[in-house]
C-alpha positions in Angstrom: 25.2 23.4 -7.2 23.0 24.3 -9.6 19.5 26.4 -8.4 18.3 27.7 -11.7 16.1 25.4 -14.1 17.5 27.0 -17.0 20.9 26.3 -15.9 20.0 22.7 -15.0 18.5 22.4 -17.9 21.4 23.8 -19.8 24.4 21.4 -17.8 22.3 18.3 -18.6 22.5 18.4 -22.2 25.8 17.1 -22.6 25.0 14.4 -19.8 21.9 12.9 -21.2 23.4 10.9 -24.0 24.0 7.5 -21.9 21.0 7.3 -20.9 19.4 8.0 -24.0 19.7 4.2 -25.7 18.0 2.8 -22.6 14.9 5.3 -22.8 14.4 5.0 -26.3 14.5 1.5 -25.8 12.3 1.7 -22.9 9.4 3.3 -25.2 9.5 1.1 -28.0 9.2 -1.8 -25.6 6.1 0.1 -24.3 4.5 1.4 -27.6 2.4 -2.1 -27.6 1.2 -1.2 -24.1 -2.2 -0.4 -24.1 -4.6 0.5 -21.2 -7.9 -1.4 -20.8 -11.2 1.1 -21.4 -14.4 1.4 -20.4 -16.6 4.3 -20.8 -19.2 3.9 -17.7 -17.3 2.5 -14.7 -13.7 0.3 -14.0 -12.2 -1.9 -11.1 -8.8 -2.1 -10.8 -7.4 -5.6 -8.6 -5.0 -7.7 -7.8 -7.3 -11.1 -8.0 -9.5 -11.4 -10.9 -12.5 -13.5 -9.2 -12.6 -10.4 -6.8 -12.5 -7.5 -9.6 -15.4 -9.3 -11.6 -17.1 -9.3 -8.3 -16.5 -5.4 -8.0 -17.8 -5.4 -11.7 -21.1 -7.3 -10.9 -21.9 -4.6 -8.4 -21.2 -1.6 -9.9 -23.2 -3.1 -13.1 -26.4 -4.1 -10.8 -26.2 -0.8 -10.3 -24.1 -0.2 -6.9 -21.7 2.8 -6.3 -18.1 2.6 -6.4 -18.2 2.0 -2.0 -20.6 -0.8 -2.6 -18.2 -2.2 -5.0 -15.3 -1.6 -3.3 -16.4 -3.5 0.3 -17.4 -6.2 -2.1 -14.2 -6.9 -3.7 -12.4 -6.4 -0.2 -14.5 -8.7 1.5 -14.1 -11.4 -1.9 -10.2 -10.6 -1.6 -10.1 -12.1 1.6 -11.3 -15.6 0.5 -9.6 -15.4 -3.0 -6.5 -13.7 -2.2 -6.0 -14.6 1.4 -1.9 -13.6 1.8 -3.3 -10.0 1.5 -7.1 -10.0 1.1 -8.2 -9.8 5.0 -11.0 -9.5 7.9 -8.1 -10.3 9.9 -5.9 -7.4 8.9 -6.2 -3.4 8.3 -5.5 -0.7 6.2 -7.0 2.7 4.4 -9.9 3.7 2.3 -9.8 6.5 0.1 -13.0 7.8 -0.9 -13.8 10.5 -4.0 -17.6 11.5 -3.8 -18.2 13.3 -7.1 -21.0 14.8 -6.1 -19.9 17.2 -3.2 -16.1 16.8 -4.7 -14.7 15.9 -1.6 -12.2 13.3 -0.5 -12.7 11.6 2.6 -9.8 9.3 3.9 -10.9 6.1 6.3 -8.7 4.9 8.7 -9.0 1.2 9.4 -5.4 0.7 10.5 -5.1 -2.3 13.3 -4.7 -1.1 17.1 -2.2 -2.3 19.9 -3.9 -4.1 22.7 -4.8 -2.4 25.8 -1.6 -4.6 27.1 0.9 -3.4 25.0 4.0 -1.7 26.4 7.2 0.4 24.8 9.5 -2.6 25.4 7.0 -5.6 25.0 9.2 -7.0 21.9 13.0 -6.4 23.5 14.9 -9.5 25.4 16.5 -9.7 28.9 19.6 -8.0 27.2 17.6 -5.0 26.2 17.2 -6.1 21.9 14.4 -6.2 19.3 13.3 -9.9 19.6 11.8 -9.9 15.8 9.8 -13.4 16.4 7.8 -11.6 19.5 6.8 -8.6 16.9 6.5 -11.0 13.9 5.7 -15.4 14.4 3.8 -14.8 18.0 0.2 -13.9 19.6 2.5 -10.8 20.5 2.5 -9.8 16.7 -1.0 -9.3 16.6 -2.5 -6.1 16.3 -6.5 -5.6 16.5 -7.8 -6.2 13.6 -9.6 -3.1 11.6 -11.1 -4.3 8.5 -14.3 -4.9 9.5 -15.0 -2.1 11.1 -13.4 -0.1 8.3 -15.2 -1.8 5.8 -19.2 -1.3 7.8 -17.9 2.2 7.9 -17.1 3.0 3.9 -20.5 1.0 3.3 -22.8 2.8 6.0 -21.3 6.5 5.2 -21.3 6.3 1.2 -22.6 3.3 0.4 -25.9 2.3 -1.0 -26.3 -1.7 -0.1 -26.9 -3.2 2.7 -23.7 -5.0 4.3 -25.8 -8.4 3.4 -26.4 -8.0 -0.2 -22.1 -6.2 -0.5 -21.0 -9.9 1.5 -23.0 -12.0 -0.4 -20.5 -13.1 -3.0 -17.9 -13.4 -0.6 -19.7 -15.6 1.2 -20.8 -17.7 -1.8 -16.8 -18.2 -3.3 -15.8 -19.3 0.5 -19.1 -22.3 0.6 -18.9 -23.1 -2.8 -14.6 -22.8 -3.2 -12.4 -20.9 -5.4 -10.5 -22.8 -8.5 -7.3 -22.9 -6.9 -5.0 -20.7 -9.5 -0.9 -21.0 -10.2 -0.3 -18.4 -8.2 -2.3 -18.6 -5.0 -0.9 -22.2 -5.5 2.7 -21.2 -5.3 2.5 -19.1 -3.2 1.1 -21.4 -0.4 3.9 -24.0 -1.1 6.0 -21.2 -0.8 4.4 -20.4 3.1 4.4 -24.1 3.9 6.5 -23.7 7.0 4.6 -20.1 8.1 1.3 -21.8 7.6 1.5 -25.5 8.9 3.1 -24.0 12.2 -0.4 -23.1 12.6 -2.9 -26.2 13.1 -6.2 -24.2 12.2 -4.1 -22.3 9.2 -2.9 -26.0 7.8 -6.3 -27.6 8.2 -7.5 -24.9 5.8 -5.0 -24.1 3.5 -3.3 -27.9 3.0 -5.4 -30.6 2.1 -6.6 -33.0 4.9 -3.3 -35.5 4.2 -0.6 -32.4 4.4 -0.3 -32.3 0.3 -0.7 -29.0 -1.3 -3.5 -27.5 -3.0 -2.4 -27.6 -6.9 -3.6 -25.6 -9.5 -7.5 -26.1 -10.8 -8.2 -27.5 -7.4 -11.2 -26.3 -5.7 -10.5 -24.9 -2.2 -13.7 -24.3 0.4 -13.5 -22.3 3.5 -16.2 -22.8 5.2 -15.6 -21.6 8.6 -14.4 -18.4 6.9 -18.2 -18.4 5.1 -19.7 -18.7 8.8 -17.4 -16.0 9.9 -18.6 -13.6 6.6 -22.3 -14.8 7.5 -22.5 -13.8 10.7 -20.9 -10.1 9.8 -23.2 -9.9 7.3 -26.2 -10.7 9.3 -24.8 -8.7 12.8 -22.3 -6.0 11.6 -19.1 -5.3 13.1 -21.0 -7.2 16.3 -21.0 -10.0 14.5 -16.8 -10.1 14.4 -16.0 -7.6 17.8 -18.1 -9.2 19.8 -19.1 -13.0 21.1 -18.6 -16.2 19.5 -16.0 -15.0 16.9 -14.1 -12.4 18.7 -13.9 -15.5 21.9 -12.4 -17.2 19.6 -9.8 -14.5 18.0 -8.8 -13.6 21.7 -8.5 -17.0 22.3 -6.1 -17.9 19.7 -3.9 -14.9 20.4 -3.5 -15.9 24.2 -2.6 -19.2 23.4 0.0 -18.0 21.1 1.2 -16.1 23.6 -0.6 -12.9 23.0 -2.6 -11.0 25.3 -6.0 -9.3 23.3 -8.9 -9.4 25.1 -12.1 -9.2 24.1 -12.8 -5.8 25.7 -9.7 -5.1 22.8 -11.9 -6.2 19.9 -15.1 -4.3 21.4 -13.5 -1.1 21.5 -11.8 -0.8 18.3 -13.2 2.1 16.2 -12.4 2.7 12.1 -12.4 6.8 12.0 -13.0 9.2 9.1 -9.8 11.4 8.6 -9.2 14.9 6.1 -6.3 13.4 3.8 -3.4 15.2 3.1 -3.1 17.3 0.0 -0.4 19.3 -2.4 0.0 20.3 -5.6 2.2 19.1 -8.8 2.3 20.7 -12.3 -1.4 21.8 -12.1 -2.5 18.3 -10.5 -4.1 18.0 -7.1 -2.2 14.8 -4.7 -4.9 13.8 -2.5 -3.7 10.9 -0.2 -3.8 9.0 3.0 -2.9 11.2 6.2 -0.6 9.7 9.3 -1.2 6.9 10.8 0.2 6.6 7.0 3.2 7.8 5.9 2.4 7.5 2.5 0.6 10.4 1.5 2.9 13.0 3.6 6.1 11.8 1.8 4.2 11.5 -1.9 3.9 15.1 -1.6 7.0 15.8 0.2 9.1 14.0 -2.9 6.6 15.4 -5.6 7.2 18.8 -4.1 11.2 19.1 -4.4 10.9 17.2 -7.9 8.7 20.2 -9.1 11.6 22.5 -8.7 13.9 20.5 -11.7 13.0 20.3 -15.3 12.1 15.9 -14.5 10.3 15.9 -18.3 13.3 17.5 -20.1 15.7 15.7 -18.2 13.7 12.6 -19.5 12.1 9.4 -17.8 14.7 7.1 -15.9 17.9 9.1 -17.1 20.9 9.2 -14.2 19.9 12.7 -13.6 16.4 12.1 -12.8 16.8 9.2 -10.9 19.6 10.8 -8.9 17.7 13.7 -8.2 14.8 11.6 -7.1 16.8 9.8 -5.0 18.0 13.0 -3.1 14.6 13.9 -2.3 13.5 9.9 -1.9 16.3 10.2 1.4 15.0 13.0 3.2 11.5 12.4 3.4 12.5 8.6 4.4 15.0 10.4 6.9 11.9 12.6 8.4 10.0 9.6 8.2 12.0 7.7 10.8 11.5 10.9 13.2 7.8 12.7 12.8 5.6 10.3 11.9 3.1 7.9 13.4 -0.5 7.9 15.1 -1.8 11.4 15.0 -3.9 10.6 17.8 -1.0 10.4 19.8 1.9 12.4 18.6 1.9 16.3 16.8 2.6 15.0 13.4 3.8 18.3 11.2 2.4 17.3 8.3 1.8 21.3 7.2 5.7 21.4 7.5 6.6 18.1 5.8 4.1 19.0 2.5 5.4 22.7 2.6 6.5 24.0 -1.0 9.4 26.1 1.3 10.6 22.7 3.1 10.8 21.4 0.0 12.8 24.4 -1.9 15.0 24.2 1.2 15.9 20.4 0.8 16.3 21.4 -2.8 19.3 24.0 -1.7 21.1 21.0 -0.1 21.1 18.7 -3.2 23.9 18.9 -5.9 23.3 18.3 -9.2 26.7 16.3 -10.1 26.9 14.2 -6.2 25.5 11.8 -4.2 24.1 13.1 -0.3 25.8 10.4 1.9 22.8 9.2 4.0 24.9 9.2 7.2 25.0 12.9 6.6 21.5 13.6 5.9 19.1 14.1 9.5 15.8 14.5 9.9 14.9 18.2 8.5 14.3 20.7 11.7 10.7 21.5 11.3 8.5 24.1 13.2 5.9 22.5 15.5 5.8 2.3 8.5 4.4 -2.2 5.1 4.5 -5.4 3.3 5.3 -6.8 -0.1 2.2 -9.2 0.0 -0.4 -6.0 1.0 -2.7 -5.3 -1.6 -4.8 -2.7 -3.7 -7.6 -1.9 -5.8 -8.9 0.9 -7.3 -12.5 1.4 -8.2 -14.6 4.4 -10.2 -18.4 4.1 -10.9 -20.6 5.7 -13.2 -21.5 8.7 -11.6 -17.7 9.7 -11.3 -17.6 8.4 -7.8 -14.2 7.0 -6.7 -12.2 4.2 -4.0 -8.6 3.9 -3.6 -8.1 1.3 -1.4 -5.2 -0.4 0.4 -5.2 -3.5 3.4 -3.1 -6.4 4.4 -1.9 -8.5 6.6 1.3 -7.3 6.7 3.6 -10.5 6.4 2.3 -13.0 3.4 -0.4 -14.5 5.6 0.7 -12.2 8.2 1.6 -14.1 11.2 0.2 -17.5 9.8 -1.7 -18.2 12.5 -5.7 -18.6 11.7 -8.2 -18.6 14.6 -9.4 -21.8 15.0 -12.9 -21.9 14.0 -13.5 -18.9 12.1 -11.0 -19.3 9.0 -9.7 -15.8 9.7 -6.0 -15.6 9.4 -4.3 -12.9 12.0 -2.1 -10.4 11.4 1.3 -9.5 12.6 1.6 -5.5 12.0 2.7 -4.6 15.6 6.2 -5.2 13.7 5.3 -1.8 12.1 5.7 -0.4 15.5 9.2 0.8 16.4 10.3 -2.1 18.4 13.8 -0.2 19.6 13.7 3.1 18.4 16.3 3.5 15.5 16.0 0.0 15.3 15.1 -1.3 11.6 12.3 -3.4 11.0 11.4 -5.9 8.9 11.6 -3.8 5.4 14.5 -2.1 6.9 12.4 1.3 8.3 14.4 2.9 10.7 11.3 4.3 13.5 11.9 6.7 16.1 9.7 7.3 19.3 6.6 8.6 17.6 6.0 5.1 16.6 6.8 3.6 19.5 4.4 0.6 20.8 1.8 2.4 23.2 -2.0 0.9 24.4 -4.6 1.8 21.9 -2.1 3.3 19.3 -2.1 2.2 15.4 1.1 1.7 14.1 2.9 3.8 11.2 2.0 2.7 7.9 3.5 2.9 3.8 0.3 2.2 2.4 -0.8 5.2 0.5 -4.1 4.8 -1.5 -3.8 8.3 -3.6 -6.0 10.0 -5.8 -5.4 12.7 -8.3 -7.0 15.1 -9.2 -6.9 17.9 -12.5 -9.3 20.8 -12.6 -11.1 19.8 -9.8 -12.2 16.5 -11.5 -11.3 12.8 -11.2 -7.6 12.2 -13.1 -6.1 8.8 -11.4 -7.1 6.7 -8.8 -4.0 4.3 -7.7 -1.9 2.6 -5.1 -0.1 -0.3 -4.7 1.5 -3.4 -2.0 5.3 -2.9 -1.6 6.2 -2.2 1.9 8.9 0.6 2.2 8.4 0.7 -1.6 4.6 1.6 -1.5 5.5 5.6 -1.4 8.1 5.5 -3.9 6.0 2.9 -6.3 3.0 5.6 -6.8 5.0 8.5 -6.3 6.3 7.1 -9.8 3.4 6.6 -11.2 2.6 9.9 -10.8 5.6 11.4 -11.9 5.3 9.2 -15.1 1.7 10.4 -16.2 2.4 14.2 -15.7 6.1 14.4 -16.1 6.4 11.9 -19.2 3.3 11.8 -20.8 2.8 8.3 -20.2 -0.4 6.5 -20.3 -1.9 4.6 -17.2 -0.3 1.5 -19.0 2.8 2.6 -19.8 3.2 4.5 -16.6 2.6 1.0 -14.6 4.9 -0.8 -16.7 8.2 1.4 -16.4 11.2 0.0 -14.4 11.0 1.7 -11.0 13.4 2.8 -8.7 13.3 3.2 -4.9 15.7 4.5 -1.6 14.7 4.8 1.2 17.9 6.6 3.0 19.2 3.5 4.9 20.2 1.8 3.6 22.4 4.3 1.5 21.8 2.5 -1.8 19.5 3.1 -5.0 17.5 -0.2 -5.2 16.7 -0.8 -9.2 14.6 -3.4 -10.8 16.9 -6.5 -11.9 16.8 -5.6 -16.1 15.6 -2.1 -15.7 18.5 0.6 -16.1 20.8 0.5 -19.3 24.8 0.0 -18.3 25.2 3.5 -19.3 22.5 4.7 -16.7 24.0 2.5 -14.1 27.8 4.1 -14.8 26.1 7.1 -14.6 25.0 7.2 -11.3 28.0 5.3 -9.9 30.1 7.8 -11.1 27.7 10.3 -8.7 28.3 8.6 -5.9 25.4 6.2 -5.6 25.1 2.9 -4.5 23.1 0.8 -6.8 21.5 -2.5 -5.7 19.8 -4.7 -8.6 16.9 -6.3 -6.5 13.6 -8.0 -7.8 10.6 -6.2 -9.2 8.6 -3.7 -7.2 4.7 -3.4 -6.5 1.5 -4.1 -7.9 -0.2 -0.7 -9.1 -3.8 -0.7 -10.0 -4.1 2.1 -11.7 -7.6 4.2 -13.4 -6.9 7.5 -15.4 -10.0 9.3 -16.1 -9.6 10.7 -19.7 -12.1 13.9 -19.2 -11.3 15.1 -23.1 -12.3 11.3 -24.5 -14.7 10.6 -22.2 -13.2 7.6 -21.0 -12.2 5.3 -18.2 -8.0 3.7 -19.0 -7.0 1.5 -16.8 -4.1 -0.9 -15.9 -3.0 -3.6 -13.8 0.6 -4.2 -12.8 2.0 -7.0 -14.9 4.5 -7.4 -11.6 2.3 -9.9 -10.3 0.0 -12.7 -11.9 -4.1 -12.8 -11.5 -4.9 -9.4 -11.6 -7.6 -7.7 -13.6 -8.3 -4.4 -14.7 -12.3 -5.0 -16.0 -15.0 -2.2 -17.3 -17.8 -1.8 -18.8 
């Protein structure tokens, strides 16, 4: 075991030549890979009709909040397998100003109904349909409320004048596109076992909605109207949250309306560390993401990652050391803080980290099976989605929602076009139990009354010298943390740029199962040899995450973003 960089340094030299071919090869692919500028202000999304809408604002002269509960309120009528009101999820919010970074927490809430084994059969097992296809599923939805929150504490418009264009693409319709198009025949069976979510999404004889199509949603535009003109009132209580509860009871479900009333978005401090001179500034628990960003950055700081160079066996195996404890603490410390002692102090410590470090080898692969939970002192979907927004003034939103499942449960509430989510699967259902991405969850996550469940998502921002460096995040599920912990590592260990950085071959593991997952095309032969001969387990999957990415170039005075090329429609736009 090797404990000194110079020595590390020193035994890789003779190990790096496999891997060499496939980096080379991997920067000449790049070298045409160029970030999109701007020099005043940038939006960062998923959906292009929703990141010119961001745009608009932030060039009638809104701040980078207004803009940002613009596009998320757009997303949910342009990109609707993500984009939600139904849904929840985390805000991350840079004011330039004060310099302070303010995380919201709009995460969904178990109904006042909900009980530890509300999702286990007469025989005492996880039933996943319960957690995942039912009015069980649903959790109470938070984006409302979270978005009224961003726009009334930093915000400058009115909640009228930020919903106005979402309201305008659901009367008027969106030009169907390729991929919302796919995706929905894709869905076909999720969605038409929903009448009110086939009545919208199919066209009125059952055929599907085909590329250049214009799609309305009108009930959706009543819905975004009457938030607009009443606030969170307008969704929490009467004729639209009647008819949430509604739908959830007669799927099976049990929210009240008393549920809706009550739920509350809340301002939280974020969690922050340190790497190579760079400030990590992320989402706290209910997210996992921010703890375990830090966590991983913090035992990669201790090995020479730029020497050792960008994907080679030994940096990806060392990554994937410190990738299986923080998944392995994961599945035991974390969840809502508002009802469990989540040591976040101890999981971000620089001496937790150094001591993980003193259990990895240099030449072997951990076996997960023998890798616990660390002793300290005293959980999301491929289909969520993120955008990234600076303004003008140097303002800054890193934000991350969804619906969990693509369309989350499926089921839309009759009369208000407002699909429903199904994230009380993100509870543990059966401790030590995986879910649906495979998350093993322990009782701290355990389905109580009133409690959010444990999220991936991890909007992050970085920061250098006290000053705005990148503002990203991305959808993945279990891959979310591991997704922009690369990133990261990419800009400040490799010298990448934003565009580059998004567009490297990622990696992920997430301790069970024991296995390095690898994008299909990614690794060299060589690389893969390499760390086989280790001891790893490597599993050739599809692509991972959807980064939207903005790098503040302080020395050029400019704004260089990217949007992941992983999935179709998105936009990176500036002015």
């Amino acid at each position: 075991m090797f404990r000194s960089l110079t020595a590390l340094a020193a035994t890789t030299l003779m190990t790096l030549a496999p891997a060499a071919a496939q980096e080379t090869a991997i920067f000449s692919r790049m070298d045409a890979v160029h970030p999109v500028w701007a020099k005043e202000a940038m939006v960062s999304v998923q959906e292009a009709v929703a990141a010119d809408v961001g745009l608009q604002v932030l060039k009638d002269g809104g701040n980078a909040v207004d803009a940002g509960v613009a596009v998320g309120l757009a997303l949910a009528v342009t990109l609707p397998r993500a984009g939600n009101l139904g849904g929840g999820g985390f805000m991350m919010v840079h004011d330039a100003k004060t310099g302070e970074t303010k995380a919201i927490d709009y995460r969904e809430m178990a109904p006042a109904s909900a009980t530890r084994d509300m999702y286990l059969d007469a025989e005492g097992n996880a039933d996943s349909n319960l957690s995942r296809f039912h009015g069980l599923a649903v959790g109470v939805p938070g984006t409302v409320a979270g978005l009224q929150l961003a726009l009334e504490t930093y915000g400058t418009l009115t909640l009228a004048e930020a919903a106005a264009p979402a309201i305008k693409l659901a009367e008027d319709g969106i030009t169907v596109t390729a991929d919302l198009a796919d995706s929905l025949k894709a869905l076909e069976k999720r969605l038409k076992a929903w009448p009110a979510s086939a009545a919208i999404f199919y066209k009125q004889d059952g055929s599907f909605y085909e590329p250049g199509d214009l799609l309305k949603q009108p009930e959706l535009a009543a819905t975004l109207k009457k938030f607009a003109a009443e606030g969170p009132d307008g969704f929490y209580k009467g004729e639209v949250a009647e008819k949430i509860a509604a739908a959830v009871e007669e799927a099976g479900g049990a929210m009240t309306l008393e549920d809706l009333a009550n739920y509350k978005a809340v301002i939280r401090e974020p969690v922050t560390g340190t790497y190579r001179g760079h400030e990590i500034v992320s989402m706290p628990p209910p997210s996992s993401g921010g703890t375990h960003i830090i966590q991983i950055l913090n035992v990669m700081e201790g090995y020479p990652v730029g020497f050792l160079g960008h994907n080679s066996s030994d940096t990806i195996h060392l990554m994937a050391e410190a990738m299986k404890h923080a998944y392995a603490d994961r599945s035991e410390y974390l969840g809502d803080p508002d009802f469990v002692d989540v040591p976040v102090r101890a999981l971000t410590s620089k001496d937790y980290a150094s001591k993980i470090r003193d259990g990895i080898s240099l030449n072997r692969a951990t076996p997960s099976a023998t890798i616990k939970p660390g002793q300290l002192a005293p959980y999301e979907s491929d289909q969520t989605t993120h955008f990234s927004i600076v303004d003008k003034h140097g303002n800054a939103v890193s934000n991350t929602y969804t619906l969990n499942f693509s369309y989350g449960s499926g089921m839309t509430a009759a009369g208000t076009g407002v699909l429903l989510n199904n994230e009380m699967d993100d509870f543990s259902a059966k401790p030590g139990v995986p879910n649906a991405y495979g998350l093993i969850g322990g009782d701290a996550n355990a389905v109580e009354p009133g409690k959010r469940p444990l999220s991936s998502m991890s909007p992050t921002i970085v920061l250098k010298d006290g000053k705005l460096f990148l503002v990203t995040g991305s959808p993945g599920g279990s891959r979310i943390i591991t997704t922009t912990l690369q990133l990261i590592s990419n800009m400040v260990d490799h010298s990448m740029n934003v565009a580059e950085a998004t567009h490297a071959s990622r990696i992920h593991h997430q301790w069970l199962p024991d296995e390095i997952r690898v994008e299909d095309g990614g690794l060299s032969r060589d690389t893969v040899a390499a760390l086989e001969a280790k001891g790893h387990k490597i599993a050739v999957k599809s692509v991972m995450g959807s980064t939207q990415s903005i790098h503040v170039d302080a020395e050029k005075g400019l704004l260089l973003g990217a949007s992941d090329p992983r999935r179709t429609g998105a936009a990176t736009v500036g002015y």
